[in-house]
C-alpha positions as CSV (number, residue, x, y, z in Angstrom):
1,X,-20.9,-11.2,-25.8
2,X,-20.3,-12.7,-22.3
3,X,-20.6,-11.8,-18.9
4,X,-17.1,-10.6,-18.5
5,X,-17.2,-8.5,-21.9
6,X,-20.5,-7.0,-20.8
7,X,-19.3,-6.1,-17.2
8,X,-16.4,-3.9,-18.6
9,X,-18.2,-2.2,-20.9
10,X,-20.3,-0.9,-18.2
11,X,-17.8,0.3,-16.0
12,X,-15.7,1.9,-18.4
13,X,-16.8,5.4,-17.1
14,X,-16.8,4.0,-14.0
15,X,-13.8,1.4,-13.1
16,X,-14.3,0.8,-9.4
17,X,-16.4,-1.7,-9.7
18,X,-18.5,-0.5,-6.5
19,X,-21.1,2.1,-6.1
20,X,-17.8,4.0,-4.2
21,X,-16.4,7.5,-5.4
22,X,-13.0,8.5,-5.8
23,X,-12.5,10.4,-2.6
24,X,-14.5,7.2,-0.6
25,X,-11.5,4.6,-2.6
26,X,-8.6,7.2,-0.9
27,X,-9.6,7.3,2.5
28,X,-10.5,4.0,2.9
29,X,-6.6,3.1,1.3
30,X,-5.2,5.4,3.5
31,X,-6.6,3.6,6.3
32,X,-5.9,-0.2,4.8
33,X,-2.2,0.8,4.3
34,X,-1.2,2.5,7.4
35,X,3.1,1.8,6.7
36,X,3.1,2.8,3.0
37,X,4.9,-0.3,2.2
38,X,2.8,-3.6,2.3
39,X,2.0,-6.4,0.2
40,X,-1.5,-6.3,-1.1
41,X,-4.1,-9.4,-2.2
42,X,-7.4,-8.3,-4.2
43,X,-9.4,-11.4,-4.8
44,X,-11.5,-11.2,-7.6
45,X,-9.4,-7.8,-8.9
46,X,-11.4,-7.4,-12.3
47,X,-9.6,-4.4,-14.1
48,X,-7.3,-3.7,-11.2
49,X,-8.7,-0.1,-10.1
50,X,-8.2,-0.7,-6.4
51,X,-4.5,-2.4,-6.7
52,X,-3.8,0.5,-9.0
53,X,-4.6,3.0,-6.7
54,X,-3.0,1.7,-4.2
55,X,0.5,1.4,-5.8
56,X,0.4,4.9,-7.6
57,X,-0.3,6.4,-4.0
58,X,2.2,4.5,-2.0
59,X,5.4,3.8,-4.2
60,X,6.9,0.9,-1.9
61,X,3.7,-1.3,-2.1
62,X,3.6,-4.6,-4.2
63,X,0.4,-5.9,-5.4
64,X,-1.3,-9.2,-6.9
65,X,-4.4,-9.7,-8.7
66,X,-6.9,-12.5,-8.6
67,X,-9.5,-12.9,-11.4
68,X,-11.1,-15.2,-13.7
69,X,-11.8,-12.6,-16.4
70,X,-8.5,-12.2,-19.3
71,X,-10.6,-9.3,-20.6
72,X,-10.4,-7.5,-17.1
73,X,-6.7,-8.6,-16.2
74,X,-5.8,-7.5,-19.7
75,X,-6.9,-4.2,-18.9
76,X,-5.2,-4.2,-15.5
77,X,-2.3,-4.8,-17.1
78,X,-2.6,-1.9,-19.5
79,X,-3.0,0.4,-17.4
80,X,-0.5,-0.7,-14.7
81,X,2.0,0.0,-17.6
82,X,0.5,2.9,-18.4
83,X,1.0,4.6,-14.6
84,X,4.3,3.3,-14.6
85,X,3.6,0.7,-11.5
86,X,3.9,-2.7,-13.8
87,X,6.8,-3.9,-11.6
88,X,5.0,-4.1,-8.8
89,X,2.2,-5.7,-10.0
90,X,1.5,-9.7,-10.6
91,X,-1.8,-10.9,-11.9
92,X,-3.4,-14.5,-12.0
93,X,-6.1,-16.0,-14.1
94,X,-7.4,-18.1,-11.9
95,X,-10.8,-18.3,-9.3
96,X,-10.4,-16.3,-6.7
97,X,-11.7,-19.2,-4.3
98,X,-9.3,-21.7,-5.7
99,X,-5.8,-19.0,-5.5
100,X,-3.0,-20.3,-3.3
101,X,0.1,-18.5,-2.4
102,X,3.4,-19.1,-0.4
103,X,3.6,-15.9,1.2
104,X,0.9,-13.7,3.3
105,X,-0.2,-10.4,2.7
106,X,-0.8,-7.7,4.6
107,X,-3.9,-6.1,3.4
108,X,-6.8,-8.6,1.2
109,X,-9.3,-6.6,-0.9
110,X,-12.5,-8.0,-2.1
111,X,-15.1,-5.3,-3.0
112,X,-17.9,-6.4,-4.6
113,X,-16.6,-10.0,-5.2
114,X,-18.4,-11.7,-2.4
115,X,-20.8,-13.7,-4.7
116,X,-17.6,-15.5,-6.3
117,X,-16.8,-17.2,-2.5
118,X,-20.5,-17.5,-1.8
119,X,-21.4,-14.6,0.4
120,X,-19.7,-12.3,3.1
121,X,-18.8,-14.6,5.4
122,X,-17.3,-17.4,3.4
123,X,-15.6,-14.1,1.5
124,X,-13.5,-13.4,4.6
125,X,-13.0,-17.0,5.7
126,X,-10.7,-17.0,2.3
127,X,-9.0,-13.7,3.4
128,X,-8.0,-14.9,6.5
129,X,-6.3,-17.3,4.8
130,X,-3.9,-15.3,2.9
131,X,-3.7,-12.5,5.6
132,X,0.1,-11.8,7.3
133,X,-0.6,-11.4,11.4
134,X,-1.8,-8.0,11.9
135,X,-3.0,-7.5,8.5
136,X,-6.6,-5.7,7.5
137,X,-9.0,-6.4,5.0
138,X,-11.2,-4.3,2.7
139,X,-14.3,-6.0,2.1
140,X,-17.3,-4.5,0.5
141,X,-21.1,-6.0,0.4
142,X,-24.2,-5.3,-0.2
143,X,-27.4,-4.5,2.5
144,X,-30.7,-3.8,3.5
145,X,-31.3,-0.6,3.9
146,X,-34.9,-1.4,4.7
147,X,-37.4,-4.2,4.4
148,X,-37.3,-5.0,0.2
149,X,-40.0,-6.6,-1.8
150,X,-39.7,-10.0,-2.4
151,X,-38.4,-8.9,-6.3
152,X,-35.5,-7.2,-4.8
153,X,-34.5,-10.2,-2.9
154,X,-35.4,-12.7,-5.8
155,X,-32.9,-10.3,-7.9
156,X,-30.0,-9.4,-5.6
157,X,-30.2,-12.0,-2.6
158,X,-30.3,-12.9,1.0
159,X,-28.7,-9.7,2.4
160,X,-29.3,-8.6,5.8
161,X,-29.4,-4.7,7.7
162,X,-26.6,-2.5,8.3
163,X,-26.4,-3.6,11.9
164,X,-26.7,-7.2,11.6
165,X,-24.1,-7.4,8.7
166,X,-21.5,-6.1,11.2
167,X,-22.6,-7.9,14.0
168,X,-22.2,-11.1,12.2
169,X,-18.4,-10.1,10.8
170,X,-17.9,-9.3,14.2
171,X,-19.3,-12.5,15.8
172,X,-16.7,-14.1,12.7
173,X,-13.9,-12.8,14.7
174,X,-13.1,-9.4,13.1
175,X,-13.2,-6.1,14.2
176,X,-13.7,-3.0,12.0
177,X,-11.8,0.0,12.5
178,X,-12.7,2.1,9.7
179,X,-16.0,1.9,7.5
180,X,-18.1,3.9,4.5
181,X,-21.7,4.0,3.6
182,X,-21.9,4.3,0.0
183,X,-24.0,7.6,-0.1
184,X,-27.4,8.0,-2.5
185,X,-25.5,9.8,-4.5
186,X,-22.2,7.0,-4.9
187,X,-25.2,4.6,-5.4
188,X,-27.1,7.3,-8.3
189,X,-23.8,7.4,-9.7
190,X,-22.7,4.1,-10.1
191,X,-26.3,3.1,-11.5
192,X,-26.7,5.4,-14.4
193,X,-23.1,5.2,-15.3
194,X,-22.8,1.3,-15.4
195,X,-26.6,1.0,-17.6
196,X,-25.4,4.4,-19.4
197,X,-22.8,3.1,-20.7
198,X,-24.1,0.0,-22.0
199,X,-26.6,2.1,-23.9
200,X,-23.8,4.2,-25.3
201,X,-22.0,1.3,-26.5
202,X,-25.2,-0.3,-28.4
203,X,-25.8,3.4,-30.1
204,X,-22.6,4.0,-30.8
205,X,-22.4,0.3,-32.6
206,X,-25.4,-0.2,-34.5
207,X,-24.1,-3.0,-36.6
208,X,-22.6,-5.1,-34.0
209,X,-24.6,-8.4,-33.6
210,X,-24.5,-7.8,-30.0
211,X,-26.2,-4.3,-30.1
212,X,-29.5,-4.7,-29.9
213,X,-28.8,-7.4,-27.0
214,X,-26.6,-5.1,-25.1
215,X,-29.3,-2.1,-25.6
216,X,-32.1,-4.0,-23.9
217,X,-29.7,-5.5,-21.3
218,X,-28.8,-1.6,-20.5
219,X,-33.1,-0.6,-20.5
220,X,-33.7,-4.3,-18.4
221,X,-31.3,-3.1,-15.7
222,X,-32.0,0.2,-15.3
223,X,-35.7,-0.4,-15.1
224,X,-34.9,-3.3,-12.3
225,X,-32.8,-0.5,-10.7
226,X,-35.2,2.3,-10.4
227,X,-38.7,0.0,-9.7
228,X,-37.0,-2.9,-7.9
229,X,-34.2,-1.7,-5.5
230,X,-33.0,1.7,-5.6
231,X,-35.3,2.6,-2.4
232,X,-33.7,-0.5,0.0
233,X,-30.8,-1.2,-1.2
234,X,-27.4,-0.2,0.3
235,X,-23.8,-0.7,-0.1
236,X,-20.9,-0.9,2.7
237,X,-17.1,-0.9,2.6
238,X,-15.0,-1.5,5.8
239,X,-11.7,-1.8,6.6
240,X,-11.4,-5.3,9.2
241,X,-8.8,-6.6,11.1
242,X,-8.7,-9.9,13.8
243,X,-10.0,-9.7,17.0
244,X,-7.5,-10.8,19.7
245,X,-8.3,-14.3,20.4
246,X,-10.6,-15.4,18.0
């Protein structure tokens, strides 16, 4: 079973792929998509739960999808026919570093995607390059919430604080205008859900070859989870859009 196979199996209870609850994914829409009517880029879209969102709550929005994963674009697929909102939905198999289009757009997502580009800042470099003039992007990354053990950085990488994350997005020429903390409780949630569900699946499929690997995958995680990084480690969304000038 590979990585891509593996990954949506543990966020089928779960399909933002981001430790971000269902209110926390509306507001921070509401604030990317001030007009109603834009034209929206997620880079590295998995299943498609953001773009979705986004064009069942505003009906004049047009989306496209960028991801290197036909398991999750099949599913993004499904379910845009499913809500009705295929017509206003493209989707490209393709890396997300490597997509090229001929027109802007006026809002880029990438939530949870920034290892694909090679961190934060190399994430929004890429934005900027599809983003219309006056456009905002959604971006969501990982942080510090205090000092980790050197485990937790061997396992999840070079993040930094709260405070200097945003001070080096804003030193990159962005400003943000609207922001959300994952909670403990977004956090708890996504956790248990993503390495409860892998269990689920291995239970509910004895047989499978992959079972007993997806089983101790699911116990390996959680464990890492709960002794490694559940104490320091933090998760922000914000909503950015270009400084004047820079």
């Amino acid at each position: 079973m590979n990585r891509e196979q593996i990954s949506e199996i543990a966020h089928s209870n779960h399909p933002i792929k981001a430790p971000l609850g269902d209110e926390s994914v509306r507001r921070l829409l509401d604030h990317a998509l001030p007009r109603g009517d834009e034209r929206v880029l997620d880079l590295g879209c998995g299943s498609g739960e953001w773009l979705l969102r986004a064009l069942a709550a505003k009906p004049l929005v047009r989306a496209e999808g960028v991801d290197i994963s036909p398991e999750g674009l099949a599913l993004a697929g499904k379910a845009a026919r499913e809500r009705g909102v295929e017509e206003r939905l493209t989707l490209h198999r393709t890396e997300a570093e490597a997509f090229t289009c001929a027109h802007p757009f006026d809002l880029v997502l990438s939530v949870g995607s920034t290892h694909a580009f090679g961190g934060l800042l190399p994430t929004l470099a890429a934005a900027r390059e599809h983003l219309a003039p006056g456009g905002r992007v959604v971006v969501g990354d990982g942080f510090w919430e205090r000092t980790p053990s050197p485990e937790a950085v061997d396992m999840l990488g070079e993040f930094a604080d709260l405070a200097t994350t945003v001070d080096r997005i804003a030193a990159d020429g962005w400003t943000p205008v609207e922001a959300h903390v994952s909670s403990r409780a977004e956090l708890d949630a996504y956790e248990w859900s993503n390495w409860g569900s892998l269990a689920s699946w291995a239970l509910d499929h004895p047989d499978d070859p992959d079972s007993s690997h997806v089983l101790d995958r699911a116990n390996t995680r959680r464990s890492e989870w709960l002794r490694t990084y559940r104490e320091t480690w933090g998760f922000v969304t914000l909503v950015l859009r270009r400084t004047p000038g820079r």
